[in-house]
C-alpha positions as CSV (number, residue, x, y, z in Angstrom):
1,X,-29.6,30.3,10.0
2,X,-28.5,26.9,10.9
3,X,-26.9,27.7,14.0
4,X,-30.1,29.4,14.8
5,X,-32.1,25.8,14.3
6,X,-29.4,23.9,16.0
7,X,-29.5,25.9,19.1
8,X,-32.8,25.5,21.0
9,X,-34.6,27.7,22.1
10,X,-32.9,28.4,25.5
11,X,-29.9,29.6,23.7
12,X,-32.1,31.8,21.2
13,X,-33.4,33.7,24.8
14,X,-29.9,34.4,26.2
15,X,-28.2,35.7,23.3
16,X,-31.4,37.9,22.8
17,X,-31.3,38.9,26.9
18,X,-27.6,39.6,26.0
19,X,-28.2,41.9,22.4
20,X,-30.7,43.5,24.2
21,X,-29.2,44.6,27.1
22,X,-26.5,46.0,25.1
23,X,-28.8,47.8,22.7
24,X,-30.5,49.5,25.7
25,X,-27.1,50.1,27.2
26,X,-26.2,52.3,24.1
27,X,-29.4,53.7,24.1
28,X,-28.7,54.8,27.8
29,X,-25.1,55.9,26.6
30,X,-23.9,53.4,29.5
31,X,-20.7,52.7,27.2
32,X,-19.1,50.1,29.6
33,X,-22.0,47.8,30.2
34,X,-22.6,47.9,26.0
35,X,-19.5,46.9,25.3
36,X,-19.1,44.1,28.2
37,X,-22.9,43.0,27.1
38,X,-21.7,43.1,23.0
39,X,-18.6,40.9,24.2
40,X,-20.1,38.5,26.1
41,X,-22.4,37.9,23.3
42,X,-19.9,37.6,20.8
43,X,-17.6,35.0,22.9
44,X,-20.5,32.9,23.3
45,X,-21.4,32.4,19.7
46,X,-17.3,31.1,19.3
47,X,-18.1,27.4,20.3
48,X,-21.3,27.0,17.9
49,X,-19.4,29.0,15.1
50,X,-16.3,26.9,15.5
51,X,-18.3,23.6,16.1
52,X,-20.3,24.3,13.0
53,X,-16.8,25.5,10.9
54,X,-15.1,22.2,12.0
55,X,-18.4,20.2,11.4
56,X,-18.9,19.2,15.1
57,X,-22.3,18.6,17.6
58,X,-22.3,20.1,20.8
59,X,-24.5,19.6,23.1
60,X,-26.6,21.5,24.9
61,X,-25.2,21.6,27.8
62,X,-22.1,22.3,26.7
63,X,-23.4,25.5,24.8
64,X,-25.0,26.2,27.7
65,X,-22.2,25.7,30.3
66,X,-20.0,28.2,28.2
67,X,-22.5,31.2,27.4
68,X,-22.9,31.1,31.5
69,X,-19.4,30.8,31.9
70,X,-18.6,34.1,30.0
71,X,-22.0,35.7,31.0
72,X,-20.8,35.0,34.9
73,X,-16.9,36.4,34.0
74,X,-17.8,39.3,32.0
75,X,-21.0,40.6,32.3
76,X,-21.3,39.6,36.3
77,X,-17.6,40.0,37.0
78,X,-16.4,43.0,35.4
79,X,-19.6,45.2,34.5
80,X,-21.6,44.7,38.2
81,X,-18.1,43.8,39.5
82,X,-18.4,40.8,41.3
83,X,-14.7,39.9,41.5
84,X,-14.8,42.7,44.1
85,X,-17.7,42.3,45.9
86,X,-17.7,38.3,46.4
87,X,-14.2,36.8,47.3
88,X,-14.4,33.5,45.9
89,X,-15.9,34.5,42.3
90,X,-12.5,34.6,40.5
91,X,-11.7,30.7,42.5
92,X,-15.1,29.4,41.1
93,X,-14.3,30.6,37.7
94,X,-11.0,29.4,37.2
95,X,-12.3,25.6,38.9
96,X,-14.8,25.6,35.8
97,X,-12.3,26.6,33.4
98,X,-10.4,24.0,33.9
99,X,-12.8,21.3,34.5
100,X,-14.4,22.4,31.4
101,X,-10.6,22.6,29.7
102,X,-9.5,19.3,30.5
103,X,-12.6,17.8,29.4
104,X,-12.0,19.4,25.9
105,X,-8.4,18.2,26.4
106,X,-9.6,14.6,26.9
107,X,-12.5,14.7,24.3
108,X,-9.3,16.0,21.8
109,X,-7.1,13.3,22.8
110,X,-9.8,10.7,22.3
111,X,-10.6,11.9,19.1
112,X,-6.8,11.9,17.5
113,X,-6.8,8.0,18.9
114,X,-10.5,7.4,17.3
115,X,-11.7,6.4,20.7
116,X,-8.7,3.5,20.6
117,X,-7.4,3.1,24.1
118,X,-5.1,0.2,23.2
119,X,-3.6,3.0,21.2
120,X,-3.6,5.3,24.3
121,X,-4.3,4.3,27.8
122,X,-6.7,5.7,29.9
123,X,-4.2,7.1,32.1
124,X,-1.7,8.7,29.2
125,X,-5.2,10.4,28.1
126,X,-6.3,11.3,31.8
127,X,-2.3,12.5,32.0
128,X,-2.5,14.9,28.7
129,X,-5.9,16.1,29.9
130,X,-4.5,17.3,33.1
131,X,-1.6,18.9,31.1
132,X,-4.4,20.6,29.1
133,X,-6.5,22.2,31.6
134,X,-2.5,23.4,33.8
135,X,-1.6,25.0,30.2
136,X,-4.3,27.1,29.6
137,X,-4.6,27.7,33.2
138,X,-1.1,29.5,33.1
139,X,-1.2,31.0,29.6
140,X,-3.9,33.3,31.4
141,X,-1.6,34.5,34.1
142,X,1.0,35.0,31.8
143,X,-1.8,37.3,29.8
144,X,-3.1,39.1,33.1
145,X,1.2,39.8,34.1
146,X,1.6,40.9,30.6
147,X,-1.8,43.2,31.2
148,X,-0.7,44.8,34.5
149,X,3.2,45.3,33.3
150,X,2.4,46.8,30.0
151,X,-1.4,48.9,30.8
152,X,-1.1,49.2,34.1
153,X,-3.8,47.2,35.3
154,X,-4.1,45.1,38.4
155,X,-5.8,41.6,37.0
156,X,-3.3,39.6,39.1
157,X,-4.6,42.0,42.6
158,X,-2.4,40.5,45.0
159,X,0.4,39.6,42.8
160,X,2.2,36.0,43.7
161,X,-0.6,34.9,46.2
162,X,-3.1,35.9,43.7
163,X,-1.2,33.6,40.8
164,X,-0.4,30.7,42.8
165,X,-4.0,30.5,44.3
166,X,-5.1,30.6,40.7
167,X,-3.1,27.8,39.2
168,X,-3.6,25.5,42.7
169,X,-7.3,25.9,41.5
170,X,-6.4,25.1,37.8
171,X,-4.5,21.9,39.2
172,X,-7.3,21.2,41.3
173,X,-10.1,22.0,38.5
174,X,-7.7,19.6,35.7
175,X,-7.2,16.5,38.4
176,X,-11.7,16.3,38.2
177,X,-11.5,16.1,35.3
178,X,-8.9,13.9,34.4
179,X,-10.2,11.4,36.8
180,X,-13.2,11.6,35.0
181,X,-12.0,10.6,31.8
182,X,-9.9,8.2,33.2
183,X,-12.5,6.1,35.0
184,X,-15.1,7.1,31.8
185,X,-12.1,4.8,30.2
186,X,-12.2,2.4,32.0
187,X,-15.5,1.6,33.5
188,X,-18.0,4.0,30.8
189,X,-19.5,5.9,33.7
190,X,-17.6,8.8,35.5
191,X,-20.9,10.5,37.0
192,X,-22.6,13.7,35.6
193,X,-19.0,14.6,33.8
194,X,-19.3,11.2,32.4
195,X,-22.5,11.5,30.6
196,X,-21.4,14.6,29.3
197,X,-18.8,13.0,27.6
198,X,-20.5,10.4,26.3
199,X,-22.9,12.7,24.9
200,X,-20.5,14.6,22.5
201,X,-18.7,11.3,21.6
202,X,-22.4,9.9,20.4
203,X,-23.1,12.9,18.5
204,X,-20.2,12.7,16.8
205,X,-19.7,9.4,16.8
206,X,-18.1,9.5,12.9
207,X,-14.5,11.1,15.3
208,X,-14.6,7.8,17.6
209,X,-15.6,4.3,15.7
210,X,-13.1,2.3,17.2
211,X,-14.6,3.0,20.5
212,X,-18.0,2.8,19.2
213,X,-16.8,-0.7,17.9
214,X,-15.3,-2.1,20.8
215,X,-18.6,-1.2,23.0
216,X,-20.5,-3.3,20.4
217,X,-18.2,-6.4,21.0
């Protein structure tokens, strides 16, 4: 019930959009769409369940940045197959990942350091953020090899060129937003990424007094 409160009311209407396009879906006996419909659902709710399990805020933009970003993967990508029909779908996708990974690379970083960057400079956190976002970004293509070699499926479609273009992305997608935190760091502005950040670090402020203290100095 709680999570229900704390996620407004434009959250409420996708996850209902989402259950009941997969309850039609299994009324139509369209199996495929039922289950990509049930999954996307179900991924969504794993950032509110884990914020809520680890006693964190997230805003709504954040909540909403990730249900689009499965809804856009595997409901648009894989049951109305857009990976297929537009070319740079599966580019656009990983660039978000890995802004949005390296933001939640920085935001960890910050938090282990309680917002002290005496402790850690901006750029050793901008640095480890980067790392973040290039790590994840090449777990996955490990996954999708490990998919073709051992199902036979073809996730990586081109094979090397398909890889490489993926991770250039990944590096590209990690540099934004390691800049970001840098210069969010450094000057407490880093644009729209900026305010983002300094939206989860107010509403859970409790994970980042010394920062909190040395804006009040």
């Amino acid at each position: 019930m709680k999570l229900i409160r704390d996620s407004g009311g434009t959250m409420l209407v996708i996850w209902a959009m989402l259950l009941g396009t997969a309850l039609v879906a299994l009324g139509l006996a369209r199996w495929s769409l039922a289950f990509v419909s049930f999954a996307t659902l179900v991924l969504s709710l794993v950032p509110p369940l884990l914020a809520a399990r680890w006693s964190l805020k997230l805003p709504l933009p954040f909540l909403l940045f990730t249900t689009l970003f499965f809804f856009a993967s595997i409901f648009l990508g894989e049951a109305f197959d857009f990976y297929e029909r537009l070319w740079w779908w599966d580019i656009a996708l990983h660039g978000l990942s890995a802004v949005g990974f390296g933001l939640t690379g920085f935001l960890f970083v910050f938090m282990l350091f309680e917002g002290d960057r005496f402790a850690a400079p901006p750029s050793a956190i901008a640095f480890i953020s980067f790392c973040v976002a290039m790590t994840v970004g090449a777990i996955w293509e490990v996954f999708e090899y490990m998919m073709d070699l051992s199902f036979g499926l073809n996730m990586q479609k081109s094979g090397l060129d398909d890889t490489m273009g993926d991770l250039i992305v990944d590096a590209l997608g990690g540099l934004l937003a390691s800049v970001t935190g840098y210069f969010y760091l450094r000057r407490n502005a880093a644009g729209l990424l900026g305010r983002g950040l300094s939206q989860f670090i107010q509403m859970n402020h409790r994970l980042y007094r010394k920062y909190k203290e040395r804006l009040k100095k």
